[in-house]
C-alpha positions as a Markdown table, in Angstrom:
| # | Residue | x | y | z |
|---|---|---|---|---|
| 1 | Unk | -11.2 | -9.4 | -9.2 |
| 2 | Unk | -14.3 | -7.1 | -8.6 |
| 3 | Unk | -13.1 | -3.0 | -9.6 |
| 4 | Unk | -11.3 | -3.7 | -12.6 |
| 5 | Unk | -8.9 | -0.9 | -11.9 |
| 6 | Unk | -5.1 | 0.1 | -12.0 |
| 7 | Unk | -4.6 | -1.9 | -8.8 |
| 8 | Unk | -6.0 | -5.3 | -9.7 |
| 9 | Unk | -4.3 | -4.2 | -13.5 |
| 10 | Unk | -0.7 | -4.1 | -11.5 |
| 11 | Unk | -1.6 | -7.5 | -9.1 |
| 12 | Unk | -2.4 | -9.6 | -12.6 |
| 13 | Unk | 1.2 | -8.0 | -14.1 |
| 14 | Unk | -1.2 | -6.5 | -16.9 |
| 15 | Unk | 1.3 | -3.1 | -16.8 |
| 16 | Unk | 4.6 | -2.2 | -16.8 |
| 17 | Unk | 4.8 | -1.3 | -12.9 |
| 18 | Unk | 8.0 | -3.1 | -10.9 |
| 19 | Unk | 6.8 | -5.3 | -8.5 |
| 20 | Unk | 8.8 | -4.9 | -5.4 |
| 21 | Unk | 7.3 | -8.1 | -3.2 |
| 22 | Unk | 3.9 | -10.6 | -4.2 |
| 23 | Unk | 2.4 | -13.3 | -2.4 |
| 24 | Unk | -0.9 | -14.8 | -2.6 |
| 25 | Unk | -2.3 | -12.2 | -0.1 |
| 26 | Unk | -0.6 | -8.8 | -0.8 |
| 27 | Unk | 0.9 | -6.8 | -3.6 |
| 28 | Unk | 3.6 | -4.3 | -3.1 |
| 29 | Unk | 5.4 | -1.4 | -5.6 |
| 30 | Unk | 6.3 | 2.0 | -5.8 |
| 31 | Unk | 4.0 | 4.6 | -5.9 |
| 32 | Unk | 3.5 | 6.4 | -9.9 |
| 33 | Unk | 3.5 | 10.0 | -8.2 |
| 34 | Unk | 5.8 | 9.8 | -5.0 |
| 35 | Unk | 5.2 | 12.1 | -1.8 |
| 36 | Unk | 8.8 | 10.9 | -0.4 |
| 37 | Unk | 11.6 | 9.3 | -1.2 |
| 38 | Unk | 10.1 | 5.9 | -0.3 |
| 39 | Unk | 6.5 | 6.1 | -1.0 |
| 40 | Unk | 5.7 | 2.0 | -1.2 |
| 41 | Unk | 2.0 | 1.3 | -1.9 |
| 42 | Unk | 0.8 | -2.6 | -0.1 |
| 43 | Unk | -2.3 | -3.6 | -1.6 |
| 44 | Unk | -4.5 | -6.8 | -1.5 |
| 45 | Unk | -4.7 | -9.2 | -3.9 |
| 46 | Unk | -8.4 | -9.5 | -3.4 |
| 47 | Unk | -10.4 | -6.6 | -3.9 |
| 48 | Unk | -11.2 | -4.4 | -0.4 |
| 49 | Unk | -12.7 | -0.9 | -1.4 |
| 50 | Unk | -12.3 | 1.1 | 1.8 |
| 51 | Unk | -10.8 | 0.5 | 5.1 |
| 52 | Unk | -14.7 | 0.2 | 6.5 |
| 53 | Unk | -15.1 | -2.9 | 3.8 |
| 54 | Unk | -13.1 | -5.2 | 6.2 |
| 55 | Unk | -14.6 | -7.6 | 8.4 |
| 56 | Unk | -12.8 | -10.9 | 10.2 |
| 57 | Unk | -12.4 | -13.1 | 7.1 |
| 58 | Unk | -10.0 | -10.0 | 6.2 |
| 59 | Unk | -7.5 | -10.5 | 9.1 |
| 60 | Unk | -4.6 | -12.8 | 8.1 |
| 61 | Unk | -4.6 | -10.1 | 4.5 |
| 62 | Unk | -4.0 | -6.9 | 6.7 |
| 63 | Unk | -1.8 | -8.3 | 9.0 |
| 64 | Unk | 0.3 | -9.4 | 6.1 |
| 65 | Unk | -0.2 | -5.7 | 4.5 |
| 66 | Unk | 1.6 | -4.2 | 7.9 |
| 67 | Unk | 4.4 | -7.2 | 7.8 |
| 68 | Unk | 5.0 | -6.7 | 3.9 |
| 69 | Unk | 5.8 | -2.8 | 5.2 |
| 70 | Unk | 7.9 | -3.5 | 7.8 |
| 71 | Unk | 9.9 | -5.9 | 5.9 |
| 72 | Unk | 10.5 | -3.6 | 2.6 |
| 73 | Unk | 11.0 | -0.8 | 5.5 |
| 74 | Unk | 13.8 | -3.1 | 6.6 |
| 75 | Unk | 14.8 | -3.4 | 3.1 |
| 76 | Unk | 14.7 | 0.2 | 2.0 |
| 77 | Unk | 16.9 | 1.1 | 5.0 |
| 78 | Unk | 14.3 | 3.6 | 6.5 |
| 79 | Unk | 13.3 | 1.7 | 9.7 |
| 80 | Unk | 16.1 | 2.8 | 12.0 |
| 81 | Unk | 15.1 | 6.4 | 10.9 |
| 82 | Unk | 11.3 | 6.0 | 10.8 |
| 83 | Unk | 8.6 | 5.8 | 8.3 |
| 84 | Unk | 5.2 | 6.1 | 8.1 |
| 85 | Unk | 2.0 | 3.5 | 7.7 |
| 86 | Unk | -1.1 | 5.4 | 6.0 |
| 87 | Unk | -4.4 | 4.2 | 4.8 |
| 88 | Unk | -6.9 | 7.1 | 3.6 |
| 89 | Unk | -10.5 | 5.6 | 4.0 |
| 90 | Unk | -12.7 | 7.6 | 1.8 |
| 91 | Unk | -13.1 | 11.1 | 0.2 |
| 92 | Unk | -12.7 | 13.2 | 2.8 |
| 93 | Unk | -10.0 | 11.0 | 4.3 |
| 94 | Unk | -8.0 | 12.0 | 0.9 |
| 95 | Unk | -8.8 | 8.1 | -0.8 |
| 96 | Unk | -8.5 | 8.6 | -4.7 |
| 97 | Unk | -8.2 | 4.7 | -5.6 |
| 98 | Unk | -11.3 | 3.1 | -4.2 |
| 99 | Unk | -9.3 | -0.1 | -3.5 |
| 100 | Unk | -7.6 | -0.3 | 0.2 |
| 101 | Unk | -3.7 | 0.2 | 0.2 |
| 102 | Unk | -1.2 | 1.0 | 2.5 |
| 103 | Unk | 1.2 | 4.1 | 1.7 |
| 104 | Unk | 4.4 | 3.3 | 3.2 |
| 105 | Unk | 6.7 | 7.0 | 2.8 |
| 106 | Unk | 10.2 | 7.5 | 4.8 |
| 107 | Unk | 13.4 | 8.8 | 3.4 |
| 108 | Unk | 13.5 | 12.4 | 4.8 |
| 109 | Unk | 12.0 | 14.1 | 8.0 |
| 110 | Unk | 8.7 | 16.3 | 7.8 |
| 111 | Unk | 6.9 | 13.4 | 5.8 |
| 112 | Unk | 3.8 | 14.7 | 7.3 |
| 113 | Unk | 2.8 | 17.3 | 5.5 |
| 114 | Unk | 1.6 | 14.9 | 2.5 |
| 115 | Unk | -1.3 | 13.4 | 4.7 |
């Protein structure tokens, strides 16, 4: 771990967030301040800053970040209905938490006014 922030705090089970799926690659839970009714953050275990930090030793960890969503999708019943996959990448692409993650929001129409 690299950032020391509330990310790598929630991967080493150092809070009190509900993990909803972990494996050695990814970490997945609900989001503290939720934009939907499912709003699933998917993080990596290892420490990616922004979405331009990746390069090809990163490519078995993102492809488990979009599986990861598709399965809790599955899970949280919103696949028939649709969801939605975002990753902000920087300031102006709305990025607060300078560590990559995946927002994964469904539950309602109209879930794209949030981003």
């Amino acid at each position: 771990m690299k950032n020391n922030n509330i990310f790598e705090k929630i991967i080493l089970h150092k809070t009190s967030t509900k993990i909803l799926y972990q494996d050695n690659l990814v970490t997945a839970f609900h989001d503290l301040y939720p934009k939907s009714p499912v709003h699933i953050l998917i993080i990596p275990n290892n420490f990616i800053a922004t979405l331009n930090d990746i390069n090809k030793t990163h490519e078995l960890t993102l492809g488990r970040m979009l599986l990861v969503a598709s399965k809790i999708a599955k899970k949280k019943c919103i696949d028939k209905n649709g969801y939605r996959i975002v990753i902000n990448c920087n300031r102006h692409g709305c990025q607060e938490i300078f560590y990559l993650h995946i927002h994964l929001l469904g539950g309602r129409q109209g879930i794209k006014e949030y981003y």
